[in-house]
C-alpha positions as a LaTeX table, in Angstrom:
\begin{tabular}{lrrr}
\hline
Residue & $x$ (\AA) & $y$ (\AA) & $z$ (\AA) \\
\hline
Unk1 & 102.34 & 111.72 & 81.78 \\
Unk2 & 104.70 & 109.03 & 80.68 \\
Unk3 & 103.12 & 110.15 & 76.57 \\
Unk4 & 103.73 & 113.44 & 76.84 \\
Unk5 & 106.03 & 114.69 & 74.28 \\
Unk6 & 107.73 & 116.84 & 77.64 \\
Unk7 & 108.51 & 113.94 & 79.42 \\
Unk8 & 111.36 & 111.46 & 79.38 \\
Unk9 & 112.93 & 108.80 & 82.00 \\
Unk10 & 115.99 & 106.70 & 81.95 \\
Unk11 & 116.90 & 104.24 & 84.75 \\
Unk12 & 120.45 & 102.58 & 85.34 \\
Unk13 & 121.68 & 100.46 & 87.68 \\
Unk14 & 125.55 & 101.19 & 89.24 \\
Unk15 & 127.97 & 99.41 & 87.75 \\
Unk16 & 129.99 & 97.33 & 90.39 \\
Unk17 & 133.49 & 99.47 & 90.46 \\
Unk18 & 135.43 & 101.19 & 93.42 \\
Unk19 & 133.38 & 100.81 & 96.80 \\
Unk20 & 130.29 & 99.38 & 95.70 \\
Unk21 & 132.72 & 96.64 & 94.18 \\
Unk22 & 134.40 & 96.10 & 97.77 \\
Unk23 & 131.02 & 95.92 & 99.40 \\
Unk24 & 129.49 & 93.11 & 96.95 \\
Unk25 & 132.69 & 91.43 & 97.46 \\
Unk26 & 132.85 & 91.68 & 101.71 \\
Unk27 & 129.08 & 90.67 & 101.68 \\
Unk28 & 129.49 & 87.68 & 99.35 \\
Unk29 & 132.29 & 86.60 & 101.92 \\
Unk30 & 130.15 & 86.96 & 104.81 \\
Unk31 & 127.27 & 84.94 & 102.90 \\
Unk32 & 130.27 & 82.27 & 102.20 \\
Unk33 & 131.38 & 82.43 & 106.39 \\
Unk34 & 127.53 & 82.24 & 107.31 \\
Unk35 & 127.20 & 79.23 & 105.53 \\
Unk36 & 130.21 & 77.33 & 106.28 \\
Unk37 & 129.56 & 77.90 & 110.47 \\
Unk38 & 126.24 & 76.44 & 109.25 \\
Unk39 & 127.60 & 73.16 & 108.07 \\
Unk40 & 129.94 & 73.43 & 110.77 \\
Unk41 & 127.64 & 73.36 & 113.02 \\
Unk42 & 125.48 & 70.66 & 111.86 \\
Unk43 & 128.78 & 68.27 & 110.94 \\
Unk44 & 129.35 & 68.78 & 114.85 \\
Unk45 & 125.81 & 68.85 & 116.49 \\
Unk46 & 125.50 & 65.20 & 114.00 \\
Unk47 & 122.60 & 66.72 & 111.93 \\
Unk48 & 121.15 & 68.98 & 114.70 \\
Unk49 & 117.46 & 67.76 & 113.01 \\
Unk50 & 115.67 & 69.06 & 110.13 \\
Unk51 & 113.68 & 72.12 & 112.06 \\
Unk52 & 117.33 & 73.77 & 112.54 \\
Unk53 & 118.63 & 73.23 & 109.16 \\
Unk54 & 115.60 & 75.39 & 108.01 \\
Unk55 & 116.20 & 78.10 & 110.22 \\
Unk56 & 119.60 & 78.38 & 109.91 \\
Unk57 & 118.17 & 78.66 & 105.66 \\
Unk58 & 115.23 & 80.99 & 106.81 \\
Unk59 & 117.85 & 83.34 & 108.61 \\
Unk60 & 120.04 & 83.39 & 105.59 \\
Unk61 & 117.66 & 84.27 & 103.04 \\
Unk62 & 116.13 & 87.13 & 104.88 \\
Unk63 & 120.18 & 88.02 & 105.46 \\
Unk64 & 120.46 & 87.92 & 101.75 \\
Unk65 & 116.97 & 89.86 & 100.72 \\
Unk66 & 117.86 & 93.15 & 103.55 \\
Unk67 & 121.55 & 93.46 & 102.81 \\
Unk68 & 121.99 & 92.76 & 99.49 \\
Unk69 & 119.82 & 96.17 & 98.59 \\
Unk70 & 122.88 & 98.01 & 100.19 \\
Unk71 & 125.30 & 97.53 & 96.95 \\
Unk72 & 122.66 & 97.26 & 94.87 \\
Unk73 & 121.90 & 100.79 & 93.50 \\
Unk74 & 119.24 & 101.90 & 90.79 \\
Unk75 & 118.95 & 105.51 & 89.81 \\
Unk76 & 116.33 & 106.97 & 87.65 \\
Unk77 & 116.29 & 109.87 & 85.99 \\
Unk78 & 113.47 & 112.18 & 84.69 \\
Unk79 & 112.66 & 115.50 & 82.89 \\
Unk80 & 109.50 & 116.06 & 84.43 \\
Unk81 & 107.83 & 119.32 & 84.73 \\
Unk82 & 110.70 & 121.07 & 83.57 \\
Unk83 & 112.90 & 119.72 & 86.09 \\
Unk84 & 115.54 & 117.09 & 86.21 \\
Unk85 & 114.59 & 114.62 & 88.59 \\
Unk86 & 117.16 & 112.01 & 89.96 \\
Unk87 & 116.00 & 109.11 & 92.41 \\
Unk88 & 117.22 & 106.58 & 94.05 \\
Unk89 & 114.85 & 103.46 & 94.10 \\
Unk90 & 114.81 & 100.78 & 96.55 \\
Unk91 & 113.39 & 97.30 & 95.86 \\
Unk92 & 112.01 & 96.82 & 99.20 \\
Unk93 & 108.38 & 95.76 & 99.83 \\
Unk94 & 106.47 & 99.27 & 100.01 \\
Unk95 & 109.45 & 101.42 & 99.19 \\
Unk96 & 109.30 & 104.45 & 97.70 \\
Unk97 & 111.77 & 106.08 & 94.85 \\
Unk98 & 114.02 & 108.60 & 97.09 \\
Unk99 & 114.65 & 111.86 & 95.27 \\
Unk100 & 118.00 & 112.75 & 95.76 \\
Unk101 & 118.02 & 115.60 & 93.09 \\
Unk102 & 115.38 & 117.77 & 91.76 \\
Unk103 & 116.08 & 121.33 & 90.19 \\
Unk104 & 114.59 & 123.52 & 87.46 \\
Unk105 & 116.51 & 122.42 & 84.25 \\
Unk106 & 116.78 & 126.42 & 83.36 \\
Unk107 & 118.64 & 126.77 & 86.58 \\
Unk108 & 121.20 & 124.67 & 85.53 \\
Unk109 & 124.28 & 127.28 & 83.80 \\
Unk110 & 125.63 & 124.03 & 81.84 \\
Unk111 & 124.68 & 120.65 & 80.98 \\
Unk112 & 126.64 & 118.95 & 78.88 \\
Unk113 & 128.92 & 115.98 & 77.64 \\
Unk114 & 131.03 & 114.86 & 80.85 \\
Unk115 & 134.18 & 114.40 & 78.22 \\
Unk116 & 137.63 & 115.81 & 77.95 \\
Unk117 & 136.26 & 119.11 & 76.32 \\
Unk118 & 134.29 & 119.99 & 79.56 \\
Unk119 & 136.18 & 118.39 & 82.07 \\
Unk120 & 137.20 & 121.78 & 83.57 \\
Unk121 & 133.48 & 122.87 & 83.95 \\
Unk122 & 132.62 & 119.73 & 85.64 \\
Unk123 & 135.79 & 118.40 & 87.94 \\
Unk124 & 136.49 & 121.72 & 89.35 \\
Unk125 & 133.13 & 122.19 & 91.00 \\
Unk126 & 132.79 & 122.58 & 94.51 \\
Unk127 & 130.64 & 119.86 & 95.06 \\
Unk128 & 130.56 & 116.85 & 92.58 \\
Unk129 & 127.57 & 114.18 & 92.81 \\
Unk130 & 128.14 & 111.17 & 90.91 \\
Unk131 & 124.40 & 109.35 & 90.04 \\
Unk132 & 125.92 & 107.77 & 86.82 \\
Unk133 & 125.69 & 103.69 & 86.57 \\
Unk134 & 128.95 & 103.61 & 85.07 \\
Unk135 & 131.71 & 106.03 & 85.30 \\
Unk136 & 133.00 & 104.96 & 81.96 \\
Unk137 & 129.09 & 105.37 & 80.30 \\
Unk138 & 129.95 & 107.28 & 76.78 \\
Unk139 & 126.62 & 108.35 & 77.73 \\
Unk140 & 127.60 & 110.51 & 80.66 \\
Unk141 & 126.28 & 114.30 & 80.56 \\
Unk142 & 126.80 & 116.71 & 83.96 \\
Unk143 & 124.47 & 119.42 & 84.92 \\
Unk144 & 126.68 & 122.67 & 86.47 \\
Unk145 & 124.96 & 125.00 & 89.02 \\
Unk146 & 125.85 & 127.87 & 90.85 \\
Unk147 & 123.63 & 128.64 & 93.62 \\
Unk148 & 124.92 & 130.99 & 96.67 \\
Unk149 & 128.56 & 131.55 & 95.56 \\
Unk150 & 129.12 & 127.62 & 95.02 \\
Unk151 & 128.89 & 125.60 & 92.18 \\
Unk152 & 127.62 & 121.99 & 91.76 \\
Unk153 & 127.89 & 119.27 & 89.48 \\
Unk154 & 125.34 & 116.49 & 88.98 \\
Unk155 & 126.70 & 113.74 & 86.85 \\
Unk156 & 123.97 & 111.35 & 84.73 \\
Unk157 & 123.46 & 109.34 & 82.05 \\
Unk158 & 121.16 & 110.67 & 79.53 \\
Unk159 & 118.88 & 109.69 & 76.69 \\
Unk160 & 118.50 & 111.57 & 72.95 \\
Unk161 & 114.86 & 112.28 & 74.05 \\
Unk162 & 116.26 & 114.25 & 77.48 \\
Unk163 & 118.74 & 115.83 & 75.85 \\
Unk164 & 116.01 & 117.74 & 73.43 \\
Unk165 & 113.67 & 118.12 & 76.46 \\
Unk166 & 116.76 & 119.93 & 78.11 \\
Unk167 & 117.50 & 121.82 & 75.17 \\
Unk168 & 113.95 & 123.13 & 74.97 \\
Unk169 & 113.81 & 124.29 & 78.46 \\
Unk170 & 117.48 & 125.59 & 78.69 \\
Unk171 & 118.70 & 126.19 & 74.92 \\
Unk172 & 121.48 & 128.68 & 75.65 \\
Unk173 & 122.88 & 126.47 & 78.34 \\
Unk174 & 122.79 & 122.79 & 76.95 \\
Unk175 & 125.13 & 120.98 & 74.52 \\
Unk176 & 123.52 & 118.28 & 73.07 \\
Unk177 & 125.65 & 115.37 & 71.47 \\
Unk178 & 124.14 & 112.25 & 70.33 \\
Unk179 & 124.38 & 109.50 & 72.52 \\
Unk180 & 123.09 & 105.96 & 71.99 \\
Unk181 & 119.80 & 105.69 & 73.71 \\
\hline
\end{tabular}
């Protein structure tokens, strides 16, 4: 599928700004806090032998592997089937992509640039959701929907080849610019 001249993916990873910033930050701290009560610990207990020492390192590296996947946030994109698919992916052992977006490109009423010329199509929605990896990305598109009297932004990152994949499938309702990728 990945060949086919319909078909076109694009994955980013989120930029560390605003919240996700705070929680890197917060959970570096409590990595710092873990491991001074560590050393703490063994400065008072006089060592507190070798078998503790690697616990107290086993404990902190599965710490580190579960909660680190919280602020760390990978979206992928696809035009697949005529649709524009948007996932979420996990690294976790045996985790699957989590589709957090998935509509008929033709349904869309707009997708284009998110820049100063469209801003009023895109910020006055009545729901906004954000899947870019950078807010700043010159590379950032939105798709507008109206579905049951309320309209809908989804806000992406996009590649050349999705743009003319979303062209083809919606031509009166995509602006295509060129971007870098």
């Amino acid at each position: 599928m990945e060949d086919s001249v319909n078909y076109a993916e694009y994955t980013v990873t989120k930029k560390p700004e605003g919240a996700n910033l705070r929680k890197r930050i917060l959970l570096i701290a409590v990595y710092l806090i873990y491991i001074a009560v560590v050393v703490t610990l063994t400065v008072v207990t006089k060592g507190g032998g070798a078998m503790l020492g690697f616990l107290f390192f086993l404990v902190f590296i599965i710490i580190v592997f579960f909660s680190w996947k919280m602020v760390k946030e990978d979206r992928k994109y696809e035009c697949l089937n005529a649709k524009l698919v948007i996932s979420e992916l996990n690294e976790g052992i045996g985790s699957k992509p989590k589709v957090v977006s998935e509509d008929l490109i033709s349904a869309y009423s707009l997708i284009a640039p998110a820049n100063e010329e469209y801003k009023a199509q895109w910020t006055e929605a009545d729901e906004i959701k954000d899947f870019r990896g950078d807010t700043k990305s010159p590379d950032s598109y939105f798709a507008r929907m109206e579905k049951d009297g309320k309209s809908t932004v989804i806000l992406f990152e996009t590649t050349n080849k999705m743009l003319k994949i979303m062209k083809f499938y919606n031509s009166k309702g995509t602006v295509v610019t060129e971007v870098r990728r």
